[in-house]
N, C-alpha and C positions, 0 to 999 in steps of 0.2 A: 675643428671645434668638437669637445667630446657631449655626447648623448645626452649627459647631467646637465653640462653644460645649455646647450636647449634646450631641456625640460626646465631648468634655470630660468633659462630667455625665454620661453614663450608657456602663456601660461597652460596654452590648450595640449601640451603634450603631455603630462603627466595623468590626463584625464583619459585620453587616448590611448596609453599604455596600458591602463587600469583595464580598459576596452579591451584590448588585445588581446591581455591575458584570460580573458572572461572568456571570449570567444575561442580560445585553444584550450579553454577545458572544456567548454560545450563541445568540442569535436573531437574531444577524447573520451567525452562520455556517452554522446551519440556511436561511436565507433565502435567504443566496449557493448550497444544494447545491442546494436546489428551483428555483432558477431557473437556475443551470447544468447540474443533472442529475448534476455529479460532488461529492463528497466532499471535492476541495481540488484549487486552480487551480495545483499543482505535484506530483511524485514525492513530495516529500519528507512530505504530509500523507497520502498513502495507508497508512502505516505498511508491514504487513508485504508487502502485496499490491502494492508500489512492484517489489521484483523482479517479478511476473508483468507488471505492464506494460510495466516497462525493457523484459522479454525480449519483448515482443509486439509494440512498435513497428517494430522494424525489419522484423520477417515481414510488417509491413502495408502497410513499404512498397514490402520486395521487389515482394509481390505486386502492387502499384498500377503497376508500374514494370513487369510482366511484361505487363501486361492492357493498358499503351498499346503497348506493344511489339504485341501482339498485334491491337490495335483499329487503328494503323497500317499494320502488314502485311497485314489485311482490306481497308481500301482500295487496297494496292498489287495486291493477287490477281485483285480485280475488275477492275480497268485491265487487269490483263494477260488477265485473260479475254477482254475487249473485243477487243483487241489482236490475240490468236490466233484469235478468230472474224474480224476482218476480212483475216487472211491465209489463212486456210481459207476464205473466198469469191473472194480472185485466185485462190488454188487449182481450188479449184471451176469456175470461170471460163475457167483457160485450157484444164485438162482438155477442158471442152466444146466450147471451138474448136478444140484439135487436132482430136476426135473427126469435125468437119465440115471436115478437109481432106483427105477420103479420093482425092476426085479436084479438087484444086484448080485453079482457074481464076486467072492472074495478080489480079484485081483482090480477089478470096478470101483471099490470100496477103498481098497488101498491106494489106486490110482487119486480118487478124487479127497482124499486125507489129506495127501501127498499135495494136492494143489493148495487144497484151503489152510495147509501151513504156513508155505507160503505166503500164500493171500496175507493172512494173518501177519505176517512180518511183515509186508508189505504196506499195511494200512498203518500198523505203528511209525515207519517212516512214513508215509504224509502224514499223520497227523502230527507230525514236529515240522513240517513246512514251515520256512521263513520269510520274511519278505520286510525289507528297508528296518533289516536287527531285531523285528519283535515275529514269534511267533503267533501264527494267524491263526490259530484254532486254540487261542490261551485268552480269549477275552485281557480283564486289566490284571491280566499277570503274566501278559507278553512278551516276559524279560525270562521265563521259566519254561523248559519242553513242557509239553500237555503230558508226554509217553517220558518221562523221566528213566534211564538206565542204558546202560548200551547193549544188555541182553536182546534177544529177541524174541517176540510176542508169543510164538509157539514152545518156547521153554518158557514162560515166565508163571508162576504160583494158579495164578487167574487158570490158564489155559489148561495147567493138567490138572485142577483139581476140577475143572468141566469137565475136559476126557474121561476124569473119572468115576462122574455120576454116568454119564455116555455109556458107560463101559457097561455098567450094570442094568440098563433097559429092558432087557432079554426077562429080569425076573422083577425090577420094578417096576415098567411102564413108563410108554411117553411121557402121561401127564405131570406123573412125580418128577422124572427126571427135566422134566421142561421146567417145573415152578424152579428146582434146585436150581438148575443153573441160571433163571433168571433171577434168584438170589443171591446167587452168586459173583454175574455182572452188573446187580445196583449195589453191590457194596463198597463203602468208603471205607473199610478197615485197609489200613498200612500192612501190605503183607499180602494182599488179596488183590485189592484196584490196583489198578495196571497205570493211573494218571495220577498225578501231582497231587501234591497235598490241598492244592490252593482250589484244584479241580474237584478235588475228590467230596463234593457235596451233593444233596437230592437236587432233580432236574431243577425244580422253579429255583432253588438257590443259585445254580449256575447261570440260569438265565439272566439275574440281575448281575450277573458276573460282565458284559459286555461292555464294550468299548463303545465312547460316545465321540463324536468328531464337532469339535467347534467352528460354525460357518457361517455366523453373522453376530451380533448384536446380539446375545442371551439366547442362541439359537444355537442348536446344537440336535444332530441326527444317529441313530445307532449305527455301529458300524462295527464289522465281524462278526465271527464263531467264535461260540465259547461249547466245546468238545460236547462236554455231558447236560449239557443244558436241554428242557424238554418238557413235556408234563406230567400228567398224573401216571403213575405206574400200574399196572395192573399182574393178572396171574401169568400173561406170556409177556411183556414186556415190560422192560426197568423204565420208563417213560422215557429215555434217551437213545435217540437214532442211532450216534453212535456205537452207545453200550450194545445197544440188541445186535449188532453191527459183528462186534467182537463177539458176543455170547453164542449167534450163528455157525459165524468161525472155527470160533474153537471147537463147538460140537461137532463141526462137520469132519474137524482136526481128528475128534479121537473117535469118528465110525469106525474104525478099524482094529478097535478095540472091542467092538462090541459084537454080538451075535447078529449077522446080518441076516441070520434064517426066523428068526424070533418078528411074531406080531408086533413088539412094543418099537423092533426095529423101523417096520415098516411105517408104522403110526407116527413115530418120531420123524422120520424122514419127508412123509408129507406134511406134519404140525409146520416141519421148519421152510417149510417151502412154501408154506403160507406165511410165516411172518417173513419170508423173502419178499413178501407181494409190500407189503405194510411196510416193512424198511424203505424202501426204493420206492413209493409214497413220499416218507418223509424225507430222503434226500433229495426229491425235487421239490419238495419245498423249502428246505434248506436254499439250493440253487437259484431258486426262483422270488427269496429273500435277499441274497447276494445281489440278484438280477437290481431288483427295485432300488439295492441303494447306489447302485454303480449310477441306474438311472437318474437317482436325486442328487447325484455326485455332479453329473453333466449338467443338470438343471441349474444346480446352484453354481457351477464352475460360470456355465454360463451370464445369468445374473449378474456374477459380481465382476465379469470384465465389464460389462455392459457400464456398471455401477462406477470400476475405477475409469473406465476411458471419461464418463461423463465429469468426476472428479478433478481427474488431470486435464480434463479441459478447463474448467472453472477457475485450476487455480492457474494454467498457462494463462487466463485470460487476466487474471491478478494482478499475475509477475511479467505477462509478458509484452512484447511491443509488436506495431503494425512496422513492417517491414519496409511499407512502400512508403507510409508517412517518415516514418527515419528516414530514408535515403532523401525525402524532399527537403526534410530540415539540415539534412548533414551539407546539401549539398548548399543551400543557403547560404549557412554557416562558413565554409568554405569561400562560398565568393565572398562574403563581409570580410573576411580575415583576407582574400586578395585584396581589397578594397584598403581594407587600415595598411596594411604593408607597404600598397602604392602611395598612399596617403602619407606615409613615414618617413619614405623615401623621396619625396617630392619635399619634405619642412627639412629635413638635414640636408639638402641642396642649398637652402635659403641661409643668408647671413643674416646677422643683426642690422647691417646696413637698409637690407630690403622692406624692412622695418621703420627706417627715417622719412 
């Protein structure tokens, strides 16, 4: 006798099947939670708990989006750390050779030229350091070299026309020749500044030139060097670390140009050895600028895992299921479904006869 046929014959089979089928979707759908861990592979099966996840999704992935922000801008900090310690060792460096041209002998003179040319080339590459495509001493114009040209620093317009106020010391004097060439290295004339156009403005203007990092909710912290940024200028310095940086440089570039037996020489030589003390000042605070936001980088990286793991708990608690209570219902489940099988198979044994 076929299937239809008792469900025909007896009424209680058709109701039983219905059963059946109930129960082997219940253990298709408890199988799918235990081995995905959620409740249902869409919003729509969470029932009431679908708003708490809608609303948690997107905080999860604010936050995901805040912490590469933040794990980006840690590898850019370090470069610039890198960066400002190898300009605080030219620093370092030339300081020391002024210090040993107290009574200079011409070949003394030319030796340490000879270095701070160098140096001077030296400092125009770091200051085009890069780091994850944008340049780290360009503020928001990080897509631009700060040191635009591929000449190098000791030839370029800047450097000899310092040499060449240097030159003439012997009959104008430290002080003239110091104001000149710090007139020289605060100019933003094309042709003269050694940086970008986009650089090439007064310290406070560059200042607002910096790069801001987005890391919460309308939260947002400074982040990098912008080259010529600084403050007020005076009669020895352009107000920029940098700048006085390079105007050092190069002076020290063209002592060998100049009369080294001459008063104004010696005058000059100590003037710059004092703004050597005042530069190397301000690049550790520079430094120790950098320092504070690497620090606030950790703080807030910190934070906001704290923030997403508590996130991603909330909404695993949403979407997701008890593991042990699943297996107690699956396994329920399972014996009912032995239970109708045996029950199925015990009514198609039975004939209609059994029935009279």
């Amino acid at each position: 006798m076929s299937v239809g046929a008792l469900n025909s014959g007896f009424p209680g089979m058709p109701g039983l099947s219905a059963a059946l089928d109930r129960l082997n979707a219940r253990q298709n759908a408890l199988q799918g939670q235990l081995s995905s861990g959620v409740r249902a592979p869409d919003y729509a099966g969470l029932g009431p708990d679908a708003v708490t996840a809608l609303s948690l999704q997107p905080q999860i992935t604010a936050v995901a989006a805040w912490q590469a922000n933040i794990t980006a801008e840690q590898g850019v900090q370090q470069v610039t750390t890198t960066a400002l310690t190898q300009i605080s060792t030219i620093a370092g460096s030339l300081r020391t050779a002024l210090s040993g041209l107290t009574s200079p002998s011409a070949a003394a003179v030319g030796a340490v030229a000879t270095q701070a040319r160098g140096w001077l080339d030296q400092l125009g590459s770091v200051l085009n350091t890069q780091a994850a495509g944008r340049y780290v001493f360009a503020g928001t114009a990080s897509d631009q070299p700060p040191v635009p040209g591929d000449g190098a620093l000791s030839d370029s317009p800047l450097a000899q026309a310092i040499a060449a106020q240097v030159a003439v010391v012997g009959t104008a004097g430290a002080a003239a020749v110091e104001g000149d060439t710090v007139a020289l290295a605060a100019s933003n004339q094309q042709g003269t500044t050694i940086f970008s156009a986009a650089l090439s403005v007064p310290p406070a203007d560059a200042a607002k030139l910096g790069r801001t990092l987005s890391v919460g909710a309308n939260q947002t912290i400074p982040a990098g060097v912008v080259v010529t940024a600084g403050g007020a200028a005076s009669a020895t310095s352009t107000g920029s670390v940098i700048r006085d940086l390079v105007r050092v440089l190069a002076s020290v570039a063209g002592l060998d140009q100049a009369d080294s037996s001459s008063a104004g020489f010696a005058d000059l030589v100590k003037n710059l050895g004092v703004d050597m003390g005042s530069i190397q000042d301000g690049l550790i605070g520079m430094q120790s600028a950098v320092g504070m936001t690497q620090q606030e980088l950790d703080s807030r990286g910190d934070g906001l895992s704290s923030l997403g793991d508590a996130l991603n708990s909330q909404l695993d608690t949403a979407k997701g299921v008890d593991p042990a209570a699943i297996s107690t219902q699956l396994v329920a489940t399972q014996t009912s479904l032995q239970e109708s099988y045996s029950l199925i198979a015990q009514m198609k044994t039975l004939s209609l006869a059994s029935f009279l």
